[in-house]
N, C-alpha and C positions, 0 to 999 in steps of 0.2 A: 759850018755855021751853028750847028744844034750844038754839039762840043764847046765853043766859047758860048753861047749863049748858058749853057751849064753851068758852064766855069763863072758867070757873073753872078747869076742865082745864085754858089756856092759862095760865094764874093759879097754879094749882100746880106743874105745870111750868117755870118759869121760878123762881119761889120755892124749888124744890129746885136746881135749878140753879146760879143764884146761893149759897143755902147750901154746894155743896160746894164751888165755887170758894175762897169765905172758908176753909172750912175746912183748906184745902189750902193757902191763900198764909200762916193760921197755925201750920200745921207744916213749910214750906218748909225750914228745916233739916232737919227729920228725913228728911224726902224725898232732899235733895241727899247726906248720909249715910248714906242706903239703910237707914234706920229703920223700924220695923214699927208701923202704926197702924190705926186700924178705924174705917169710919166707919158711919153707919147714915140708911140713906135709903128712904123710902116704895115700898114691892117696884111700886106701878103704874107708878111714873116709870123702871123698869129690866125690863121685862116681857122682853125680850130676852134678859138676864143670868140670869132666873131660869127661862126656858124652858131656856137650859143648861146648868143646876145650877153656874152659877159662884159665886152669891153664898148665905149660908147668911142664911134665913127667920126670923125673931124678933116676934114678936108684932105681923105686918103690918108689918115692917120687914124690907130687905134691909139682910144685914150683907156690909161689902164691906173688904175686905182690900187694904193697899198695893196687891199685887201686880196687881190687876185695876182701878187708877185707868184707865188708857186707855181699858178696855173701857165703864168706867162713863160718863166724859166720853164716849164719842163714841155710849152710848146718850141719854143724856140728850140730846145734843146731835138727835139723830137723834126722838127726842118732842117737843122743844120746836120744830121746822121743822115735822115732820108738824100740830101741833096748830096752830101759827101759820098755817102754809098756810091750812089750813080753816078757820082762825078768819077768815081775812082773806078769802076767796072767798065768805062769807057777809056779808061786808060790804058796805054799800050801796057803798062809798068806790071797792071795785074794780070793780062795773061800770062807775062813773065814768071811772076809768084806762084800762078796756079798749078806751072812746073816746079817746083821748087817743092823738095820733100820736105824740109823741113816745115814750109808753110803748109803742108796736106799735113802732117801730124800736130801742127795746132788748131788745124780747122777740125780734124777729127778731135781732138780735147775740149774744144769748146763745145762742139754736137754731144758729147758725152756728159758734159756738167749740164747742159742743156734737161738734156733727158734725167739724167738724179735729179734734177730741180723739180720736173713736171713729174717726176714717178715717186719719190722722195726716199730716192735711193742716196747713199753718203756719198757729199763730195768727192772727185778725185783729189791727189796730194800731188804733191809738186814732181813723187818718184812715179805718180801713176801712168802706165805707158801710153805714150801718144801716136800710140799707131794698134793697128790690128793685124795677128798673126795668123797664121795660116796653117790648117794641119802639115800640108807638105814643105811647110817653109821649114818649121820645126827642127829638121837636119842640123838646117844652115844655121836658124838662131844657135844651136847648141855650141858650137864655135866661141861664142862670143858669155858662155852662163858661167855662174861662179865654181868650183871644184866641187861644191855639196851635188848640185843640180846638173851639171856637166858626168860626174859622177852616176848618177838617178838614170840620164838618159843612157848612158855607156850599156851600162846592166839590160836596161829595158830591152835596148834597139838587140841587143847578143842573147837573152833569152828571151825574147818577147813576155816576159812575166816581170813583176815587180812583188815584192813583198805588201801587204795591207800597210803596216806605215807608210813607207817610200811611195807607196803611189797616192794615199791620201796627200803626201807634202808634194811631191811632182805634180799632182794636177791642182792644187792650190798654187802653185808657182805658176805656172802656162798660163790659170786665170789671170790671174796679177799681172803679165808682162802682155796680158792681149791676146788671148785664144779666146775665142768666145765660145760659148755652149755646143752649139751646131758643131763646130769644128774639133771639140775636145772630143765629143761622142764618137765623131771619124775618126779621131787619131788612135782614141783607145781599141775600137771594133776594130782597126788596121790591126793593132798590134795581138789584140785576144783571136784574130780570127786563124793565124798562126798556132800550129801541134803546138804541143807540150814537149819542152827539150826534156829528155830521159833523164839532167840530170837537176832538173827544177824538182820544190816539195809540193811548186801549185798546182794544180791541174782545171783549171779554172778556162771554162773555152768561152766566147762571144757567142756561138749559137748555143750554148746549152745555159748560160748563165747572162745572158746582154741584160734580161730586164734588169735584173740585181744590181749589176752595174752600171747601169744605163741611170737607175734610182741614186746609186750610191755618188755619180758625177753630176746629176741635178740637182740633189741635194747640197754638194757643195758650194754650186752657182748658186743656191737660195730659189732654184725654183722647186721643192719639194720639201714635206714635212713642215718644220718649224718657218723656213723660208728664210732662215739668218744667212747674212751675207755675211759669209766667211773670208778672213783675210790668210794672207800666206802665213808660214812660221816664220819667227824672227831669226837670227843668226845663235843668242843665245841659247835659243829652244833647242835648236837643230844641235849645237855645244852638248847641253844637260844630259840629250835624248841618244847622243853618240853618232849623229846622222853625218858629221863635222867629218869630214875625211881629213881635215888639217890637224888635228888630235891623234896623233898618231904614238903609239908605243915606241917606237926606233924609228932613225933613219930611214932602214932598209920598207919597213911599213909605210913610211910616209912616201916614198919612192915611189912603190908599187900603185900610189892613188894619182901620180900629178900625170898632166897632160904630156907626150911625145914631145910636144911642139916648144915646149919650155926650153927656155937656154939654160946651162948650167950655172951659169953667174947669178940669174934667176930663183934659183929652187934653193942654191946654197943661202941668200938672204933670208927664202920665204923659211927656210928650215930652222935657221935662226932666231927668226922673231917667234916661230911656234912652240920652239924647245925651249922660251922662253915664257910661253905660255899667252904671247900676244897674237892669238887667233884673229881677233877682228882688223888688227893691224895690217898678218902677213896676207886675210883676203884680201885686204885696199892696194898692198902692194901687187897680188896678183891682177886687182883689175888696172892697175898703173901699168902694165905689161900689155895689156890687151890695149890699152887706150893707144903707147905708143907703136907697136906695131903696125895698128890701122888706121892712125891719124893722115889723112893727105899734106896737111899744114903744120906745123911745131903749135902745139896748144901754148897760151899762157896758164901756165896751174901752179899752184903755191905749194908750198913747203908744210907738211901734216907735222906738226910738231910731235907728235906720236913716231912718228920714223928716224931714230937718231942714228944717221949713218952720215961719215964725212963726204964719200962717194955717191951720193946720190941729192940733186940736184932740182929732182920734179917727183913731183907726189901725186896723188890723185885729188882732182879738184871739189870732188863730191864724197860727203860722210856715209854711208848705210848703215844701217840694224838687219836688215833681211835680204836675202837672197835674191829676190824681185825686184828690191830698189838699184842692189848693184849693177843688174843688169838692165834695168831703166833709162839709169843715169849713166852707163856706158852709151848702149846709142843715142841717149839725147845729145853726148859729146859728139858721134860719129854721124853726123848727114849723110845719108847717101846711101850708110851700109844695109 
């Protein structure tokens, strides 16, 4: 019984709603001429207006006045959210969703804009990741990163050290794709609290240098110093700066950078469009490669007009500039991984 009574409140609500709309797009001159009209809407659907003695009460109607249209529309609007919410939280449908990964990474993107709003931190963008990673998840994302950052981790994970660039741009990426502060701190102390291979130049440990580093990874996240939120490097930066494993002097160079996992049909294209000097090209084609391997379903994806090959058929469905979006916009394709 509470459940249809719900669902009638949502019902009336929406019913008054819609009616004042109509009745507003049929006085739209008088409106745009600053004409004086009266409309008359059910006082439950405007409890707000009538807690403030805006609107004058008539036989279980609120009567509402030009002047106070706005107040009306953004009570109404403000009942019919409140009453949908609840109608829909009593729905079988949303426990359904509340498993559904894909609907937990736009609830996290929304809590995230939420919070820039109120902190007045920048927007997310449409590549900005919709989930949160995990230091020990880290592995497994790496699977899935582009050959600059895939690269980055290789090195890391085999000498537990990184050069002062490459780790500035690898913990700029990990932000970007969803590590948060707390967890970057663990993942780097994981990895400094590990000797010094013999045949590393660093010698940099987590107990004898944490603070330094510890400063130098806050400062990235903008919690130290200047406090600028830092964004990852783009793809050309990474190009210019020689970071670009796909820039390769020879064949045999560029070999020695790709992933095991590449088929040969693969790497011969990706070598092609690079000897060609279409870097940004052959990463799209490499994350075309990841997309289809881990897709459960056959994507529809269009055709990048940048790729002129007669034998291939499916392109990647999303553009990137930066290392972060590519792999963004791979699992926003992939649910579930």
């Amino acid at each position: 019984m509470r459940q249809c009574h719900l669902a009638e409140e949502y019902r009336g609500a929406l019913k008054t709603l819609e009616r004042v709309l109509r009745s507003i797009l049929k006085r739209w001159d008088c409106i745009t001429r600053g004409q004086h009209f009266i409309l008359s809407i059910p006082f439950q659907h405007v409890l707000s207006l009538v807690d403030q003695r805006l609107v004058t009460l008539k036989n279980g109607s609120a009567i509402v006045s030009t002047s106070s249209l706005n107040s009306v529309l953004e009570s109404l609007f403000d009942t019919v959210l409140n009453h949908g919410t609840t109608h829909f939280c009593q729905s079988p449908v949303f426990h359904a969703m509340e498993e559904d990964v894909r609907m937990t990474r736009i609830r996290t993107f929304l809590e995230n804009m939420y919070r820039c709003r109120t902190r007045r931190q920048p927007l997310p963008s449409l590549h900005t990741s919709l989930f949160i990673l995990s230091a020990d998840r880290v592995d497994a994302a790496a699977k899935f990163f582009p050959p600059c950052m895939a690269g980055h981790h290789r090195v890391l994970r085999t000498a537990h050290r990184l050069p002062h660039k490459m780790r500035i741009e690898y913990t700029l990426f990990l932000k970007e794709i969803g590590l948060p502060l707390d967890e970057a701190l663990k993942f780097w102390s994981q990895e400094y609290a590990h000797s010094c291979p013999k045949s590393s130049s660093c010698c940099h440990t987590w107990d004898k240098h944490g603070r330094r580093f510890s400063y130098s990874i806050r400062h990235l996240y903008g919690h130290e110093g200047s406090r600028k939120n830092y964004s990852s490097h783009s793809c050309l930066h990474l190009q210019e700066s020689a970071s670009c494993p796909l820039i390769a002097r020879s064949k045999a160079e560029f070999l020695s950078t790709t992933s095991p996992r590449m088929q040969c049909w693969d790497i011969e294209e990706i070598w092609k469009l690079c000897s060609e000097g279409r870097y940004l090209t052959a990463c799209q084609l490499h994350q075309q490669q990841h997309l289809h391997k881990n897709s459960h379903k056959p994507q529809d994806i269009t055709l990048n007009a940048d790729i002129q090959r007669s034998n291939i058929t499916e392109a990647v469905l999303l553009n990137f500039r930066k290392p972060a979006e590519y792999y963004v916009s791979l699992m926003n394709l992939l649910p579930g991984i």
